[in-house]
N, C-alpha and C positions, 0 to 999 in steps of 0.2 A: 504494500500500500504506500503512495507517495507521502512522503513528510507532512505535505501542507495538507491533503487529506486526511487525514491521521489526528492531525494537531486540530482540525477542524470538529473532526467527531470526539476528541478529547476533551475541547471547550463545552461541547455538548452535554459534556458526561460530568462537568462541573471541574479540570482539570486544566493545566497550564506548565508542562515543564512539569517540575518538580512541587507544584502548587497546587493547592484546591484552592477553586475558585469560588469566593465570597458571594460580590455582586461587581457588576458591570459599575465605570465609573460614572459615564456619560448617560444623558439622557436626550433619545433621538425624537423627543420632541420640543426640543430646542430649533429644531431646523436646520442650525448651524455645523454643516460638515464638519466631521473630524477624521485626521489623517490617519488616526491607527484606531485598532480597538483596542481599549483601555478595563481594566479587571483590578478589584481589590483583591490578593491572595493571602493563603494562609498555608505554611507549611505544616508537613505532615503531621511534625511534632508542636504543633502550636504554638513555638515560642519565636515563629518569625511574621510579620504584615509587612508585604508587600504592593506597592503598584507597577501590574505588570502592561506590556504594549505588544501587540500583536499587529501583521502585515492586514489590511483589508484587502477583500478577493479584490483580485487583478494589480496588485502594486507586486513589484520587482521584491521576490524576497529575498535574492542574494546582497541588493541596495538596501534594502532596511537593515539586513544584518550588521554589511559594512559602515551604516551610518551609525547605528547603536553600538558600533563595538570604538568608531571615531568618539560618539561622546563621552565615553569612559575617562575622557582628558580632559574634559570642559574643566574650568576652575570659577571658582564666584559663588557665593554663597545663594546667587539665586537661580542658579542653573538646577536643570538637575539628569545630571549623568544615569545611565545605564551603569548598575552594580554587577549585574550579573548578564550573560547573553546564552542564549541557546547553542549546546555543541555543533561542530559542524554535522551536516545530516539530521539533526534534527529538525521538527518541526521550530519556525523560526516565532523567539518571543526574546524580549528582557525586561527587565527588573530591577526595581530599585526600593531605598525601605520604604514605608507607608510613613507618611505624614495623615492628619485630615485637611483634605483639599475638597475645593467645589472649581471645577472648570469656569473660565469667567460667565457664558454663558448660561450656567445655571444662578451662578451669583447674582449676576439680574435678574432671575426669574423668582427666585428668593428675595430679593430686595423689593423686587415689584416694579422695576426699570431702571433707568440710568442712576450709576454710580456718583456718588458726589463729587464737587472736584478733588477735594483734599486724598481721595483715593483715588481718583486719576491721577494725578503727580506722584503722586506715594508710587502707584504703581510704574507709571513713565520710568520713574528715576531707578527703579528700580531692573527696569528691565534694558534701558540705556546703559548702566554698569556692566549690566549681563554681555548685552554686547557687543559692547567695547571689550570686554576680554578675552571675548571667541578672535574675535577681530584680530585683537593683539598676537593669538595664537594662529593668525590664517587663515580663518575659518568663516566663513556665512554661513548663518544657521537655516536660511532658505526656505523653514517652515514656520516664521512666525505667523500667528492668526489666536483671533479668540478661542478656539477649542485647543490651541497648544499654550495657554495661559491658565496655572493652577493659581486658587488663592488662599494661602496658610494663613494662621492668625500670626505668623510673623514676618510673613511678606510673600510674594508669589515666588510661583515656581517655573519656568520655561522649559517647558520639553519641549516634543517631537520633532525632535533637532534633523535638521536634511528631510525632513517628512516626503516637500518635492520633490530634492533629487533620488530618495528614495524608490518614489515611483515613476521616476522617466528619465533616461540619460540625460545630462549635460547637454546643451544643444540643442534639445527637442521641444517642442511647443508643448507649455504646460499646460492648455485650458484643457477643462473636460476631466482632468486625472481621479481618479477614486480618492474621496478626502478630502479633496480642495477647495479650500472660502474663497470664490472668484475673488472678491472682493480687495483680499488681501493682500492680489497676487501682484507685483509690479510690474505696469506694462512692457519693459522689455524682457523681463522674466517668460510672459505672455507670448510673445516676439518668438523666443527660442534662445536670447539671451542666458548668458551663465551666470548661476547667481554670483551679487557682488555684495559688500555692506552695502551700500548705498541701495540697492533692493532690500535689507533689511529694514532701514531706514522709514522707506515707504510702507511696510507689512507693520512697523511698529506705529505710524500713523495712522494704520489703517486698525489697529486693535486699542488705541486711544479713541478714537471715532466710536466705537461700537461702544467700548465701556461709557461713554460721556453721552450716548444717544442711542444705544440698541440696536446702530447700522455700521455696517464699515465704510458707506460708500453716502454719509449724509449729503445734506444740503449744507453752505455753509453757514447759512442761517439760523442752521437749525443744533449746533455746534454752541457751546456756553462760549461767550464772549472772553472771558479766560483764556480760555483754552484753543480760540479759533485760529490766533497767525499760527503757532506752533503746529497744531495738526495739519494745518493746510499747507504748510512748508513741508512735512513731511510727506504727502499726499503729491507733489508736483511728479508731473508725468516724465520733466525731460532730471536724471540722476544727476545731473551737476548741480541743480539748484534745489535739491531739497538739503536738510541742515546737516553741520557734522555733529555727532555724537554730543561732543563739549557742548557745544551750541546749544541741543536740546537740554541737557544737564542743568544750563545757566537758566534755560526757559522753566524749566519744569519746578526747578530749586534756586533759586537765585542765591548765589551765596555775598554775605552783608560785606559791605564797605569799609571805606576806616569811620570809626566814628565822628559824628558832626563836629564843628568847636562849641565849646559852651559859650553862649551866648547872655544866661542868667533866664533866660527863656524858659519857661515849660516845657520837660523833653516831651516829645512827640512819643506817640503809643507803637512800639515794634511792630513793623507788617508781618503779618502773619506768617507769609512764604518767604523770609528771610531767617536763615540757618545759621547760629553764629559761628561755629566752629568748620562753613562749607568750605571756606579758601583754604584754609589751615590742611585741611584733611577732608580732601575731596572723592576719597574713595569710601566715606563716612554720610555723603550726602543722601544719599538714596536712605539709607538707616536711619538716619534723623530724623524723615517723614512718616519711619514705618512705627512707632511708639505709637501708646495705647491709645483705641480711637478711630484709627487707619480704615478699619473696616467696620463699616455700618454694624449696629446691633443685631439684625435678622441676620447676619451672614455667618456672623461671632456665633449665636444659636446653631444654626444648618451645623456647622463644623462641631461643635461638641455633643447635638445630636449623633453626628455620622463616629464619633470617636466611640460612642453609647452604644452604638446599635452592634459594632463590629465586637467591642470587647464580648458582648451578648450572643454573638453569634456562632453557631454552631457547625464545624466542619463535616462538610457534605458524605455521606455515607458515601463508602467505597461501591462502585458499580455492578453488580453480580455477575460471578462469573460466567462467560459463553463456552455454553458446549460445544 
């Protein structure tokens, strides 16, 4: 029997690799494509939680493998690498430990719509760090979009790293792929272009758009005033003109000045989105915004529900044996 049918009727059977399979991460009535399937697991011996990712039918599964086993290098406290990968021959999956996460997608759906700003930038800055480090290492992540955005009570998470190039060589027109949020895809990415940052760039405007409005591809009107040049700079069609990383950074977190002179004046009330230790320690910025608060109340609940439900949960009977 081939690998990936195997691994398919294994999922069936409540199995994943080395895992029993809890519950599914995602929920496909969100609408919003997602590049892998996503599974809470439990090992045998109970004493591991994992979230595990799996190829959707028709993506390249020697490419997902090779991307999952590329992000075992990510670094950045808001990435989140593949711990573990499927041997070769087998059916293709990986792994990495369980946090409680809600994909941003669900986030709003639980929040009841758009995310507030102060979590838009919490989040922005957060995922601008992320990848500026891939960056640093050579790397475009190529799959950013709302279903590859986790959100922890202490800041998100970024997976489904290469999700794209996963499922379509280098080269080739990506519309149409199994998993893909058109939306988020950067027009020359679209093209048959190779991914670049600067296509990250646009996927990360394009997953601030969605958190701040419920679209990736708004009006720009319809976009918080806040938040409009910054998304919409990121959002430009032709790559040289949307921002570099810094840029967004300065936007999303402005880091303070020197202070004013004293004048004997009344000091003025700190703006809220000025960080005082951002200049100092700029790798500290995205952190700054992530303290208690970051994330709406209903969302803070979804997560310590879903933390409740798994510790309560019970591993799936082993399947009876065939004669």
């Amino acid at each position: 029997m081939p690998a990936s049918v195997a691994g398919a009727e294994g999922r069936a059977r409540g199995a994943t690799g080395p895992y029993a399979v809890l519950r599914e991460l995602d929920d496909e009535a969100s609408g919003i494509p997602v590049p892998e399937r996503r599974f809470i697991g439990r090992s045998a011996d109970g004493d591991r939680t994992v979230l595990i990712g799996v190829p959707l039918p028709g993506a390249d599964a020697g490419r997902f493998l090779a991307e999952a086993e590329t992000s075992r290098y990510l670094l950045g406290p808001w990435s989140a690498p593949a711990a573990e990968v499927a041997a070769p021959g087998d059916a293709p999956w990986h792994a990495r430990p369980y946090v409680p996460v809600l994909p941003l997608p669900a986030a709003l759906a639980v929040h009841g719509g758009p995310l507030p700003e102060r979590t838009v930038r919490a989040l922005g800055a957060a995922l601008v760090e992320t990848l500026v480090i891939g960056h640093g290492q050579g790397l475009a992540h190529a799959g950013v979009s709302p279903a590859a955005v986790l959100l922890a009570a202490d800041g998100p998470r970024l997976m489904c790293f290469g999700a794209v190039r996963a499922a379509a060589e280098d080269g080739t027109a990506r519309s149409g792929l199994p998993g893909l949020e058109s939306g988020s895809l950067p027009p020359e990415q679209a093209a048959g272009g190779r991914p670049q940052p600067a296509g990250d760039v646009y996927a990360l405007g394009a997953v601030l758009a969605y958190a701040a409005t419920g679209y990736t591809v708004p009006e720009r009107d319809e976009l918080p005033a806040a938040l409009r040049a910054v998304v919409t700079a990121c959002l430009s069609r032709d790559p040289a003109a949307r921002p570099r990383p810094a840029e967004l950074l300065d936007a999303l977190c402005p880091a303070a000045g020197p202070p004013p002179p004293d004048t004997g004046a009344a000091a003025e009330p700190p703006r809220p989105a000025t960080l005082p230790d951002a200049a100092a320690n700029p790798a500290g910025r995205a952190a700054a915004l992530l303290g208690p608060g970051w994330l709406p109340g209903r969302i803070i609940a979804a997560l310590a529900r879903q933390s409740a439900e798994l510790l309560a949960a019970a591993l799936p009977a082993p399947p009876a044996p065939q004669d």
